[in-house]
C-alpha positions in Angstrom: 73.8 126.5 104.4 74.4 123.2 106.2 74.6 119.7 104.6 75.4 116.5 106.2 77.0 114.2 103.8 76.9 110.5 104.9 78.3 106.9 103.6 76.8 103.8 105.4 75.9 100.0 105.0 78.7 98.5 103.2 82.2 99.3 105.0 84.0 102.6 106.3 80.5 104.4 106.7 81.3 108.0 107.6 79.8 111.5 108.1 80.9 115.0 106.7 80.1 118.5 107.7 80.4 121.3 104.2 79.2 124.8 105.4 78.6 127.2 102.2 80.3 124.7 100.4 83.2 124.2 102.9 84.3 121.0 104.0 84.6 121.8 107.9 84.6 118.3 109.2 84.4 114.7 108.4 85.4 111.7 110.8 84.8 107.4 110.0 82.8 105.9 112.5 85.1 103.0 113.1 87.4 105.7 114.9 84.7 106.2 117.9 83.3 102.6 118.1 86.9 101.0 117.4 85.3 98.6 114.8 87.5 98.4 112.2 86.1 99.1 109.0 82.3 99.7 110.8 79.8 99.7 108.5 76.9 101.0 110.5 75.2 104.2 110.6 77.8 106.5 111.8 75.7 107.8 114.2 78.9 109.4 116.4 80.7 110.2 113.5 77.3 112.3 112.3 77.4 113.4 116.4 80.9 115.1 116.1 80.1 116.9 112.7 77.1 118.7 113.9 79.3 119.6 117.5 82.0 120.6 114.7 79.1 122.8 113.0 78.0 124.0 116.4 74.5 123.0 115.4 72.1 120.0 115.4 70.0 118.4 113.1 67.5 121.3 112.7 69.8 123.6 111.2 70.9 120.7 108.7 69.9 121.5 105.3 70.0 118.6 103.3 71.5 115.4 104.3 73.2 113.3 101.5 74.1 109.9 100.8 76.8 108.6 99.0 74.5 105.9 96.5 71.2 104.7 95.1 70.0 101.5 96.3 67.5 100.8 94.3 70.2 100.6 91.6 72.9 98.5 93.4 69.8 96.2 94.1 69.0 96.0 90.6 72.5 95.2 89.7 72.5 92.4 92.6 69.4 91.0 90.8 70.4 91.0 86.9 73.6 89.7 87.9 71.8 86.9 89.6 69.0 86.3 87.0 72.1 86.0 84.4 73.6 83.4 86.2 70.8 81.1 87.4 71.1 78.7 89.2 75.2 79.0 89.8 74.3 82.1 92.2 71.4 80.6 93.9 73.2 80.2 97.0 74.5 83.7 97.7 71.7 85.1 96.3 69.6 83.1 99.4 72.3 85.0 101.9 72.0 88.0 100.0 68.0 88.6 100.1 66.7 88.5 103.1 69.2 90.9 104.5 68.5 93.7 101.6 64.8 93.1 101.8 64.6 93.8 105.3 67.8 96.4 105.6 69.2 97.6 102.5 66.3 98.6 100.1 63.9 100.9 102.2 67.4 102.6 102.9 65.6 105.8 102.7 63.2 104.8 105.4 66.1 103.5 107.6 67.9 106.9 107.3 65.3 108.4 108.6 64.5 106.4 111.2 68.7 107.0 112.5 68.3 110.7 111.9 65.4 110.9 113.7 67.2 109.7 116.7 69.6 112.8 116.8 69.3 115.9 118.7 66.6 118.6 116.8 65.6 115.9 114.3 62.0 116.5 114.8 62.6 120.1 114.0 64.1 119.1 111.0 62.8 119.8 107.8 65.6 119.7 105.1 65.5 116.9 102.2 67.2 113.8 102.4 69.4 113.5 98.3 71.4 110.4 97.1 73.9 110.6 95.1 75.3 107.9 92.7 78.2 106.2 94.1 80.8 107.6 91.6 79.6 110.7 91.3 79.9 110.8 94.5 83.6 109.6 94.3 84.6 112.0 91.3 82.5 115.4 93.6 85.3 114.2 96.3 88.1 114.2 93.9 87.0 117.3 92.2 85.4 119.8 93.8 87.8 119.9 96.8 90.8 120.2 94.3 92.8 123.3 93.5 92.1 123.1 90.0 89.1 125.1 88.4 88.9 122.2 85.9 90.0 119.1 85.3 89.7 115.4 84.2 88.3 113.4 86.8 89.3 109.3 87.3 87.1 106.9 89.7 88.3 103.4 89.9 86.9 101.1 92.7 85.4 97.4 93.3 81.9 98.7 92.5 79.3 101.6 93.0 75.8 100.5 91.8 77.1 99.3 88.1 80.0 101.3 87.8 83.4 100.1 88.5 85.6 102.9 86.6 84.3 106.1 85.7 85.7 109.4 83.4 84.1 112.4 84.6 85.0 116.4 83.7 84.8 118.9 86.7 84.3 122.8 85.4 83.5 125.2 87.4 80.6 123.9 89.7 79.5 121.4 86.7 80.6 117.7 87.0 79.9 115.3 84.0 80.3 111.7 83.9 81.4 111.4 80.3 82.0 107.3 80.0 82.0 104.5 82.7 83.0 100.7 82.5 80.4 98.8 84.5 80.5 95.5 86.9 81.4 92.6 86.5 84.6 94.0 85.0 86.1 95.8 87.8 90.3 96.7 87.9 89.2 97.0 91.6 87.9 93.7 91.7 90.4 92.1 90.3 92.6 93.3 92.5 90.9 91.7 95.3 90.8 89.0 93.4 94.8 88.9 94.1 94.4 89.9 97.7 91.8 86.8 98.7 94.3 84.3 96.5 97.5 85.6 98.5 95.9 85.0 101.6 94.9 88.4 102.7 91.8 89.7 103.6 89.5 91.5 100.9 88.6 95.0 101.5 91.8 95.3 103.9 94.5 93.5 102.7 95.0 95.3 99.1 97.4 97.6 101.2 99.3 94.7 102.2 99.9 93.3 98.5 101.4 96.2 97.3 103.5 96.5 99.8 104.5 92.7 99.2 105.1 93.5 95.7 108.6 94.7 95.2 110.0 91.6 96.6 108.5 90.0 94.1 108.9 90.0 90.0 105.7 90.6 87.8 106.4 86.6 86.3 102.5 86.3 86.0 101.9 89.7 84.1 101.6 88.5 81.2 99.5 85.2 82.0 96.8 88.0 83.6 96.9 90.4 80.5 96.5 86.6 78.2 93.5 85.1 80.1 92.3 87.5 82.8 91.6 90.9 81.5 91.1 91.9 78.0 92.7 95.6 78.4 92.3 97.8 75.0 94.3 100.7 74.9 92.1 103.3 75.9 92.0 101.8 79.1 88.6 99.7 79.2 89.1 96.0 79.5 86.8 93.2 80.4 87.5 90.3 82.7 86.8 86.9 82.0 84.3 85.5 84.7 85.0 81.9 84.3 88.4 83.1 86.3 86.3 85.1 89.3 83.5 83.8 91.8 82.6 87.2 93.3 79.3 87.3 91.1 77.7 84.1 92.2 79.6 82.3 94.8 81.2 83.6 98.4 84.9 83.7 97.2 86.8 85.8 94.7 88.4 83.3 92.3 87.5 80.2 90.8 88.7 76.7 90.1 89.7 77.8 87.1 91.7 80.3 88.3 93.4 78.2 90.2 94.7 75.6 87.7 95.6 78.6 85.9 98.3 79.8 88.3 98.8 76.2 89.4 98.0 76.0 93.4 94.5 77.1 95.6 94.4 80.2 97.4 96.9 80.7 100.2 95.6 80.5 103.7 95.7 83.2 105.8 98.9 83.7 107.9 100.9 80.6 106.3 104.3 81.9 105.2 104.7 83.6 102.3 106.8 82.5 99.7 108.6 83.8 96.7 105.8 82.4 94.2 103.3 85.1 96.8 105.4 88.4 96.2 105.8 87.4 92.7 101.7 87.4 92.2 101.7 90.4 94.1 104.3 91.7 91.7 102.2 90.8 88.5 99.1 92.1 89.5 100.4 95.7 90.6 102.1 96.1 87.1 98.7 95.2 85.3 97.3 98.0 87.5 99.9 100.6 86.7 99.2 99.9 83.0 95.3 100.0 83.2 95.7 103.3 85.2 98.3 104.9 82.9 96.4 103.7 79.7 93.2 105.0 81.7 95.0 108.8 82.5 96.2 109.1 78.7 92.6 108.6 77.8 90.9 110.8 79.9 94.4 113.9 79.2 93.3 112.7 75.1 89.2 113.0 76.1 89.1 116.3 77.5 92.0 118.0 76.6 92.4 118.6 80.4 95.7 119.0 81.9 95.2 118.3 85.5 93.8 114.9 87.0 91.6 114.3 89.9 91.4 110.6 91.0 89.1 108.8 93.4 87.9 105.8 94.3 89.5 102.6 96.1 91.8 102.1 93.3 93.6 105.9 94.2 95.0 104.6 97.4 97.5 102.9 95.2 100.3 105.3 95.8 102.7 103.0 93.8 100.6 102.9 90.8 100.0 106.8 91.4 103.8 107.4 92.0 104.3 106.1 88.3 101.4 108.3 87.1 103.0 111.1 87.9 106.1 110.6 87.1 104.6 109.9 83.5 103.5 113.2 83.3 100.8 112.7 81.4 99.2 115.8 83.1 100.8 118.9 84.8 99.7 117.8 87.8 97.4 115.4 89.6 95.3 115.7 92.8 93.8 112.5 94.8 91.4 112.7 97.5 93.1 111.5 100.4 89.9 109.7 101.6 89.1 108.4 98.2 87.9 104.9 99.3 84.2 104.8 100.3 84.7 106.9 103.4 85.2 109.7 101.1 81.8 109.1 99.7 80.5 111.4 102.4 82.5 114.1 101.6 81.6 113.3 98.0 78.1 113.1 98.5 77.6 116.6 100.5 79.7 118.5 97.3 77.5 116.9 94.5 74.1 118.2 96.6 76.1 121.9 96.8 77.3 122.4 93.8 75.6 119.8 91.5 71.5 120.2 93.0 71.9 123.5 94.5 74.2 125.0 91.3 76.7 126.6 93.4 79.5 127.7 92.2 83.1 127.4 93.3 86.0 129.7 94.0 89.3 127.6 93.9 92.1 129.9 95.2 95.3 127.2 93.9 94.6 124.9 97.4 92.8 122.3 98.1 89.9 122.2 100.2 90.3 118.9 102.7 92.7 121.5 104.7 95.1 118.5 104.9 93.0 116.2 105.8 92.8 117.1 109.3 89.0 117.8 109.6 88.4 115.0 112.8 88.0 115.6 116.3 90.5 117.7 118.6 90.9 118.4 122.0 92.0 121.1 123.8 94.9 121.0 126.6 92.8 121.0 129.8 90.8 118.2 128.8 93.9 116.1 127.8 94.9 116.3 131.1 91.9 115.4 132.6 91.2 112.3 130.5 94.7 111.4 130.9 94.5 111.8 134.8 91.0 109.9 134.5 92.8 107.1 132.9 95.7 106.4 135.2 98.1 108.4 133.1 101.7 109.6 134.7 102.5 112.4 132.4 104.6 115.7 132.5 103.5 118.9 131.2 106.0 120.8 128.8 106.2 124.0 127.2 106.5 123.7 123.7 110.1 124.3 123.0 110.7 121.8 125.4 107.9 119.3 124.3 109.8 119.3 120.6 113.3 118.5 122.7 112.4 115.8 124.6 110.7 114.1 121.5 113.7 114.9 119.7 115.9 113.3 122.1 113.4 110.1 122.3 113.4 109.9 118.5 117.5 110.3 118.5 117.5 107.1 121.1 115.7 104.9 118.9 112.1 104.8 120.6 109.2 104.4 119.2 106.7 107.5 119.8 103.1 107.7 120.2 102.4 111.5 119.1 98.6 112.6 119.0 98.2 116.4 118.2 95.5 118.3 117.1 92.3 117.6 114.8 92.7 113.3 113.7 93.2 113.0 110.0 90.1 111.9 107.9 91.2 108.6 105.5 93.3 105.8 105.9 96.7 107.6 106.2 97.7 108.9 109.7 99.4 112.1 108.6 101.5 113.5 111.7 98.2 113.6 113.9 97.5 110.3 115.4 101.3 109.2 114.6 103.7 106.4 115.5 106.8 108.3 115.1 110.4 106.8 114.5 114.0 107.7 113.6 114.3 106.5 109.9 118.3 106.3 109.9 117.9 103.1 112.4 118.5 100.0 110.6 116.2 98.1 112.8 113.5 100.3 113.3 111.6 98.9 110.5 111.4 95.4 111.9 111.1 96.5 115.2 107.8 98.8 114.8 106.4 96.3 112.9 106.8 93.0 114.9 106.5 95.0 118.5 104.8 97.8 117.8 102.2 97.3 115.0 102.1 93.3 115.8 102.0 92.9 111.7 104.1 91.5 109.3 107.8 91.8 108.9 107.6 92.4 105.1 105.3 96.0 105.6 107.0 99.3 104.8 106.5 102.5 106.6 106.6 105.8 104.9 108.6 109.1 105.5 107.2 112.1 106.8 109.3 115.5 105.0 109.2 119.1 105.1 108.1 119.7 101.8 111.2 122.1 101.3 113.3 119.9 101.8 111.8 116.7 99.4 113.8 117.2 96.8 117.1 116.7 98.3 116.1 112.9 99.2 113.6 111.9 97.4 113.3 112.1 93.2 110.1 114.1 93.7 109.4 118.1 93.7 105.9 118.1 94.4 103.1 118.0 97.3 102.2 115.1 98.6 100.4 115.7 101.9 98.0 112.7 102.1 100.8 109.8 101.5 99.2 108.9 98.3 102.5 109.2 95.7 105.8 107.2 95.8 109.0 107.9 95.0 112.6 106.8 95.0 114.6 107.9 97.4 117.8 109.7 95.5 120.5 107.7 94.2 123.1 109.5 96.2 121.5 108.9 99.3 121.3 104.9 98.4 124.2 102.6 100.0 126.5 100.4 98.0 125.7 96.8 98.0 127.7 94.1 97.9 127.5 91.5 95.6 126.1 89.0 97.8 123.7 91.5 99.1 122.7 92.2 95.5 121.9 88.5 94.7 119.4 88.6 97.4 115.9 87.4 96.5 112.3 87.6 98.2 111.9 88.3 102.2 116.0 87.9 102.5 116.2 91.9 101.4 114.5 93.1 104.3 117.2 93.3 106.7 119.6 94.9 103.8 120.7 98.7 104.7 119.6 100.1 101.4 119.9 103.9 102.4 120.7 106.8 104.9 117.3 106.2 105.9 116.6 102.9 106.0 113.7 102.8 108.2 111.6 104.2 105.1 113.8 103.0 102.2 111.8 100.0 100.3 113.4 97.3 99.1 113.2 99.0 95.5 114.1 101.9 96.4 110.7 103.8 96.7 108.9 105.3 99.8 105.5 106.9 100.4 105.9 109.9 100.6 104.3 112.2 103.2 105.6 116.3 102.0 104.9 118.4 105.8 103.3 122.0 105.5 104.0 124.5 107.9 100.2 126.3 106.9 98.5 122.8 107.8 100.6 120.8 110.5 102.8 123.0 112.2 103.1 121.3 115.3 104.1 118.5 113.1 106.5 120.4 111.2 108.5 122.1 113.7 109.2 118.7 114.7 110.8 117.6 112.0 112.6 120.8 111.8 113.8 120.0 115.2 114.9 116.8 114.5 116.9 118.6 111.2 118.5 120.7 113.8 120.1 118.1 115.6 120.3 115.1 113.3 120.4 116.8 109.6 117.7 114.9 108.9 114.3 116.4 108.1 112.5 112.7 107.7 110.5 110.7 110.0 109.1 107.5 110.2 105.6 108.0 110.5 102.7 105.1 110.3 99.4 105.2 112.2 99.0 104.9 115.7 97.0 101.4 116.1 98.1 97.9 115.8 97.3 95.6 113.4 93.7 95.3 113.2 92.4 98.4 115.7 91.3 101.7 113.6 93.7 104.7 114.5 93.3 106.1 117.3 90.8 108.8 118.1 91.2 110.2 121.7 93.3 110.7 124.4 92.2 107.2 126.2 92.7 106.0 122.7 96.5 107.0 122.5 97.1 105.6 126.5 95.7 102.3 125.7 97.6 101.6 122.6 100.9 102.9 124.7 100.1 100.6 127.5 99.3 97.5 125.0 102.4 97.8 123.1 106.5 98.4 122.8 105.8 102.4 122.2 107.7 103.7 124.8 106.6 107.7 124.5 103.8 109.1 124.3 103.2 112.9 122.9 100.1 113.7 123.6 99.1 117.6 123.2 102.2 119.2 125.3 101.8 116.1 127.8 104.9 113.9 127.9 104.4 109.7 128.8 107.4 107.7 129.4 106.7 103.9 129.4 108.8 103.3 132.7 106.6 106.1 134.7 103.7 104.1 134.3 101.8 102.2 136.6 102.3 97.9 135.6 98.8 96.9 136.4 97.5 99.6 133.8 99.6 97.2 131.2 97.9 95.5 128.3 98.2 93.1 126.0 97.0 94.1 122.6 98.6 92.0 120.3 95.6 89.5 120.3 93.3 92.0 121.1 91.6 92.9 117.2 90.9 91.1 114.5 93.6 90.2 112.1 93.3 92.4 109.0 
């Protein structure tokens, strides 16, 4: 049995493929139209899956989608009713665009299905799911565990915002749920929009800005903010937000409270910046651990699943773990609304259908690489279709000459294999670099990535060898935990060094791996598994051959504003438009130099800033 699980209409719309309950693919549409963040139908992301499946829409079973939107309408029009005539003005933008889009939904799904191949020999049923129910069947069902607690925390579903479920067996219950306007999601956007980022994008990029700063505000958030109890629930204080009634996220009264308006976007940063970055993240970390010792007190449950935009906070999941509050905690490595697709397609299996599952102590996104893959002969020919100069290498040799590249401080393009599904490129659709240089860092971000200085990249590791530099012993395949890099593999600072405040520790040496050594310490942490990325793995243990060294640098291959990269013309483009100067591409071999110049591009004003 066949269903089609899809997310749509809002941001990172997506399609997955479950076959008997099997999750056999799953892609975001933004990868095939290069939209970032697309919110459309993802009609080629629901194209691939069905080519996955070998099968088209008549042999579909069920399609599901990830929410209700007769219920997120409601909520759009009781929070509007409750706050007449303050809201009158987004209300006016908002109407028109649900009446004639958003709330015959089910009549627009249609009308896209239809227009696939063997829709009109389709006669399967067409489900929604609720939005976090649809986050906590992504979090759950694909887990190892048979049962577990089960955390949602995002902006907001329909009502909900945070959500405690309980997964056994093939049953999933939703035990309690906070509900919109009081949102730790929200408020963390809330942050985001006032440090001069971009909602929706630009929560990566305040947590990464937060360990230059000091939490000085914490407490000034936890006094006037949110009102956080100690199971977890808390309630924000509207007159601080806008996002119910106006087109921003904070208020004038949020801004006398922290003394300045909202930074604009792409004016420096100062030290006051990182410091609200700082206070923010640790209110999170204590609304997610006070949340997880709930849910381990609630149902007695010793393993965690977590969903939801809110689990992509690998700092505030580093801490969680380290806690250990449970035995052991599993996060869906799509769990923003991407993963609603996923999400949506296990709640019909097991939740409608009743079917039950078999976990066997693994989890079932098969390492998140569940995209599109192509085989070596058609590599070539898109490559040779593009303008591409490549050599063709046997394997051994492929993993050398990367190697070598990696040893000489280049930046390298490496696309192998099936693209990851989520946020996190994970050693498939890779910017690879060698994390002992003490200028790599700056250098992939301000000639590679074309982002800001202050961004961290993460380590890639064989997960046997984790434990001898980072202060971790555990899977962590998706890039969703951090931890500190070992104390004996820090450097000594000097006082001086040691004074430093802000931006000025960026360009301090911190480690033997510097590249991927925050400036506290911490790293994101991707483990490597032979049984899931071996290509992937063997070059790291290549690299460990030569070097002693079995880390990486590894961040996505795009730049700043362009969703990773897909295909092969995908990978040349980025190549030619930026300072990478090898590409890997299946066992084809790019140097920057062998290149034709008029194939060159510019992409560092080419997409949206983020």
């Amino acid at each position: 049995m066949r269903i089609l699980g899809i997310s749509a209409f809002y941001h990172d719309s997506a399609a997955a493929m479950i076959e008997d309950g099997r999750v056999v693919a799953a892609a975001q549409e933004e990868r095939f139209t290069r939209k970032k963040h697309d919110p459309g139908f993802p009609t080629n992301a629901v194209g691939y899956c069905l080519a996955a499946a070998d099968c088209d829409m008549s042999e579909v079973d069920h399609v599901a989608f990830y929410d209700k939107p007769f219920l997120k309408f409601e909520r759009l029009l009781e929070t509007y009713l409750a706050t007449v005539p303050k809201g009158f003005r987004s209300f006016k933008m908002a109407m028109p665009l649900w009446i004639k889009e958003k709330l015959f939904q089910k009549k627009r799904l249609r009308q896209h299905l239809g227009k696939l191949a063997g829709s009109k020999q389709w006669s399967g049923s067409l489900l929604f799911s609720e939005h976090h129910l649809a986050h906590a069947a992504s979090a759950f069902y694909p887990s190892p565990f048979a049962s577990a607690a089960v955390l949602t925390m995002d902006g907001v579903g329909e009502w909900c915002t945070t959500s405690l479920g309980h997964g056994r067996d093939h049953s999933l219950e939703i035990l309690k749920e906070l509900r919109f306007p009081h949102s730790l999601g929200l408020l963390y956007s809330a942050f985001t929009y006032y440090t001069g980022f971009k909602v929706n994008s630009g929560e990566y990029k305040v947590m990464g800005l937060a360990p230059y700063g000091r939490p000085l505000f914490a407490q000034k958030i936890l006094d006037n903010l949110i009102d956080l109890r100690e199971d977890g629930s808390f309630r924000l204080d509207q007159r601080y937000f806008d996002y119910c009634t106006g087109l921003t996220m904070t208020s004038p009264a949020f801004h006398r409270l922290f003394g300045a308006e909202a930074r604009k976007p792409e004016t420096p940063l100062t030290q006051r910046d990182m410091d609200l970055a700082a206070s923010v993240q640790a209110v999170t970390e204590e609304v997610v651990l006070k949340l997880a010792r709930f849910a381990r007190k609630e149902t007695g449950e010793r393993h965690l699943c977590l969903a939801g935009g809110v689990a992509l906070n690998c700092v505030a999941n580093g801490k969680l773990q380290k806690q250990r509050i449970f035995d052991d905690v599993w996060i869906q490595p799509a769990a923003g609304d991407a993963g609603g697709a996923v999400g949506a397609a296990l709640a019909a299996w097991h939740g409608y259908l009743e079917k039950n599952r078999v976990p066997n102590g693994q989890d079932g996104m098969a390492g998140a690489y569940l995209g599109p893959a192509y085989a070596q002969a058609e590599i070539e020919k898109r490559l040779t279709s593009a303008g591409a100069t490549y050599t063709v290498l046997a394997d051994d040799a492929l993993l050398a000459r990367t190697v070598d590249a990696l040893i000489e401080e280049k930046a390298v393009g490496w696309m192998q294999g099936r693209m990851e599904f989520g946020p996190r490129a994970l050693g498939a659709r890779s910017i690879l670099g060698d994390p002992r240089s003490p200028t790599m860092q700056k250098m992939l971000n301000l000639k590679v990535k074309y982002r800001e200085s202050f961004r961290p990249f993460a380590p890639s590791v064989r997960r046997e060898d984790v434990a001898e530099w980072f202060d971790m012993d555990s899977d962590s395949p998706y890039m969703l935990l951090v931890g500190d890099v070992l104390e004996r593999r820090r450097l000594n600072q000097n006082a001086d060094e040691g004074a430093l405040f802000g931006i000025d520790r960026l360009n301090v040496p911190r480690s033997e791996i510097p590249a991927v050594t925050h400036v506290d310490f911490s790293a994101r942490v991707q483990t490597v598994h032979r049984d899931t990325n071996q290509r992937y793995w063997e070059l790291l243990t290549a690299f460990k051959e030569r070097t002693g060294c079995p880390v990486l640098v590894n961040t996505s291959f795009n730049v700043r504003g362009e969703p990773i990269v897909c295909t092969p013309e995908d990978a040349f483009r980025c190549f030619m438009g930026t300072e990478i100067e090898c590409l890997v591409v299946g066992n084809c071999f790019l140097r920057k130099e062998d290149q034709s110049a008029v194939l060159k591009l510019d992409y560092k004003e080419r997409f949206e800033l983020d």
